[in-house]
N, C-alpha and C positions, 0 to 999 in steps of 0.2 A: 424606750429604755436608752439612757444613755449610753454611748461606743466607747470604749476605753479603747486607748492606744499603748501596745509597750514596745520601744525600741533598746536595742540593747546591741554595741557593738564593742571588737576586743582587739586588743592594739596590733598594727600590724607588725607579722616579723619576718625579718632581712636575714639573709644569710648571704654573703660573707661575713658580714655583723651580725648576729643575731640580737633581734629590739624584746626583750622579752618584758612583756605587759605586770603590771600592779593597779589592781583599783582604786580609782581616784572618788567619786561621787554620784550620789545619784539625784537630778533633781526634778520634781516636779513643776511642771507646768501648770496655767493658769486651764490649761486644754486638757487637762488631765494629763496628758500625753506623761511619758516617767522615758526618760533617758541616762544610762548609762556609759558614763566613759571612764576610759583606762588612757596609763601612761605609759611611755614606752623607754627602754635603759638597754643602751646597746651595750653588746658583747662583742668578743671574736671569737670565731669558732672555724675549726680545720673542716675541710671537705672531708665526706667516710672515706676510708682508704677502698682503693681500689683493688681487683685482682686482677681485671684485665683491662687493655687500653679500647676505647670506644670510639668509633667514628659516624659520622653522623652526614646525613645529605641535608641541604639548605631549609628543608621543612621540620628537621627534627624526627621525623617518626622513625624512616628506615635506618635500623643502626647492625652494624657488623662487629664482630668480636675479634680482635686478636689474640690468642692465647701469649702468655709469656712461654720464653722458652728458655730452658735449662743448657748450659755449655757443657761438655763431655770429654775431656783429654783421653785419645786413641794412646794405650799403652808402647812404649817405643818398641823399635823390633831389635832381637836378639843381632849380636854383629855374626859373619858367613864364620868365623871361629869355631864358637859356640854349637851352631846350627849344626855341625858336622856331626859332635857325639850327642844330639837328644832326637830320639824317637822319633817319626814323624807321627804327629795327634791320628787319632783315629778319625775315619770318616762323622761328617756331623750324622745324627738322623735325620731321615726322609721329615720333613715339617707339612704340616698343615695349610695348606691357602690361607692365607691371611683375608679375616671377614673382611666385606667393603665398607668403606668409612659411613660414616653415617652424617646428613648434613643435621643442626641443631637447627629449630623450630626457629622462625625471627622472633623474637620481644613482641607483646602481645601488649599495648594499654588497657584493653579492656578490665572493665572491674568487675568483671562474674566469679565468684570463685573466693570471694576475697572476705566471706564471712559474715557477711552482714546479714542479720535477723530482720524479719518482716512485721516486726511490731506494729508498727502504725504507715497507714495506707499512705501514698504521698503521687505526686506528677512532678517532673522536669516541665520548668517554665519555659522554652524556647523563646516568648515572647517576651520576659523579663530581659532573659540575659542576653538577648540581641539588643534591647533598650539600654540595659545596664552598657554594653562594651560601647555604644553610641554613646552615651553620657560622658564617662571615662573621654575615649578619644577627643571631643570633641572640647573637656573641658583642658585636656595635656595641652591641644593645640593652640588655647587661648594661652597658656603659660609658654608657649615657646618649647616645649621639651619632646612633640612629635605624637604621632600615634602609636600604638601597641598593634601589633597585631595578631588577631585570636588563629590558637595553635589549637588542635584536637587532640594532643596530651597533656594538656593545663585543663582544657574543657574536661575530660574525663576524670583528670584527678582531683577535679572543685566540687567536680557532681560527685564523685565517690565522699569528697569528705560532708559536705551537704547530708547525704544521704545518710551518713554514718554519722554524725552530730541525731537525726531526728530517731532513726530507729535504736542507738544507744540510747539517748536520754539524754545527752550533755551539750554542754556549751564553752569550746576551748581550746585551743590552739595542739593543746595533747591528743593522743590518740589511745584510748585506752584498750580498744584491740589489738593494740601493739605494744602493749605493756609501759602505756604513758609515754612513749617517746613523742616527741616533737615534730614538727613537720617537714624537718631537713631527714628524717627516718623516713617519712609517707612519701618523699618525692626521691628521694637519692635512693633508697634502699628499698620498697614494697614497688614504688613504682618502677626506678631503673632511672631516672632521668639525668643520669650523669653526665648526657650531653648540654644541660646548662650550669654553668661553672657559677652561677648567683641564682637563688630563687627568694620570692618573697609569698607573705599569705596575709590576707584581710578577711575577718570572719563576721558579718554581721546578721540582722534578724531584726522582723517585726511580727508583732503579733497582735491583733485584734478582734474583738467578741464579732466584725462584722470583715469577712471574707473583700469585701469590697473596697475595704481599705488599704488591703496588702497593696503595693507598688514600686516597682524598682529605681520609681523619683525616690522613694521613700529612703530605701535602703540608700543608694547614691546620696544623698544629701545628709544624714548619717554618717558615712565614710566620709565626706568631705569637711564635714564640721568637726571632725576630730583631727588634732593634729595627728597624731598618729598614723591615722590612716590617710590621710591627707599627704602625709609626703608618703606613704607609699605609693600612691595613685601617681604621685607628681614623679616618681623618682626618675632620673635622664636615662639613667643605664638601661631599664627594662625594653626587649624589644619586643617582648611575647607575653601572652593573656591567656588567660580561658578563665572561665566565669561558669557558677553551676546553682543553681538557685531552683530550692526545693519546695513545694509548696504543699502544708497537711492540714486538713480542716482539723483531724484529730489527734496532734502529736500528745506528748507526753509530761509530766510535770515541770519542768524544765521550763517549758514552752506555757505553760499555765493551762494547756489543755484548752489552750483556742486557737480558730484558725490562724495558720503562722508563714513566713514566709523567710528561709533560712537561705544567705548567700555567703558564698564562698568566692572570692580573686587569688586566683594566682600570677605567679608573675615568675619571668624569667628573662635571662640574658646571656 
């Protein structure tokens, strides 16, 4: 039986700009193979607003809160005049100990908790995505622009969206268990990543009747044949990665219901 191949990737997007994608074509091959690609149309878009100010240690994970604090004018005091004819106040009452403070939990990347249904069985590829962020690096450093280096809260939140594209059913830079918001929502606001002031996202996939096909050349060369994705990989500013790449023999229509292989890049600076 003949192997069909379907590759399909979706344009990357930048925040401080946001590159928000439109489909452009779909062509097939002489190989069967069918690929998809999108364009990309940059925006500007404000960072969410903050409530509290965050600091961060050189790795990005351990972050501390500042609380804002409210200013308070002490009421002036009466001048010795006055003082003479008013009562003096009655004793306060006896108060209560005041409870001990309590410390807040540190920020937590892990994605337990975070909703996702078990639709369809799936595994983390370790093997891809250490291949994939080799690929990556090693094609920046041919262009001159440096390597990335992989952070384990980019990794966690490629793998959560990964995961969350196959056991939803979809394919697309929204989030629909977050009410369609965008991906500057899934890193700034679900995740907490406000200690990178740029983030970007590359969503791609392959899928084929024969498991043996899936590979993270595959997917890499994909993202680099597309402009889109292509200057995201290229982009100067990025200095941090994580890569999360999902693999289900038995995803969902989406995915055409054959073995598939679903990567997510993030990116940050």
């Amino acid at each position: 039986m003949k192997k069909k191949l379907l590759i399909v990737f979706l344009c990357g997007l930048m925040l401080f700009g946001c590159s928000k994608g439109k489909n452009l074509e779909v062509k097939n091959q002489d190989d069967g193979t069918k690929i998809t690609s999108t364009e990309q149309s940059e925006t500007q878009t404000s960072e969410p607003e903050k409530t509290s100010e965050t600091t961060t240690d050189k790795m990005g994970e351990n972050t501390t809160e500042a609380a804002s604090q409210q200013e308070v004018q002490a009421p002036s005091s009466p001048n010795k005049e006055a003082a003479k004819n008013v009562p003096a106040p009655a004793p306060a009452p006896a108060q209560s100990p005041a409870p001990a403070p309590t410390t807040a939990p540190a920020p937590s990347y892990n994605t337990t908790g975070k909703g996702l249904p078990d639709n369809h069985p799936y595994t983390y590829s370790s093997a891809f995505e250490d291949e994939m962020l080799r690929l990556v690096n090693e094609y920046r450093v041919s262009k001159g622009v440096g390597a990335v280096g992989l952070k384990s809260d980019l990794k966690e939140s490629a793998r959560y969206k990964s995961l969350a594209m196959l056991q939803l059913n979809y394919f697309g830079h929204e989030n629909p268990n977050f009410g369609n918001k965008n991906m500057d929502y899934l890193l700034w606001n679900v995740f907490g990543f406000t200690h990178y002031s740029g983030i970007g996202e590359n969503l791609g996939m392959v899928a084929s009747t024969s498991a043996a096909n899936l590979s993270a050349q595959k997917l890499f060369e994909g993202f680099k044949n597309s402009p889109a994705h292509n200057e995201n990989m290229l982009k100067a500013d990025w200095t941090s990665m994580g890569i999360g790449i999902v693999l289900s023999e038995s995803p969902g229509t989406t995915f055409k219901s054959i073995p598939t292989a679903i990567c997510t890049q993030h990116f940050g600076k």
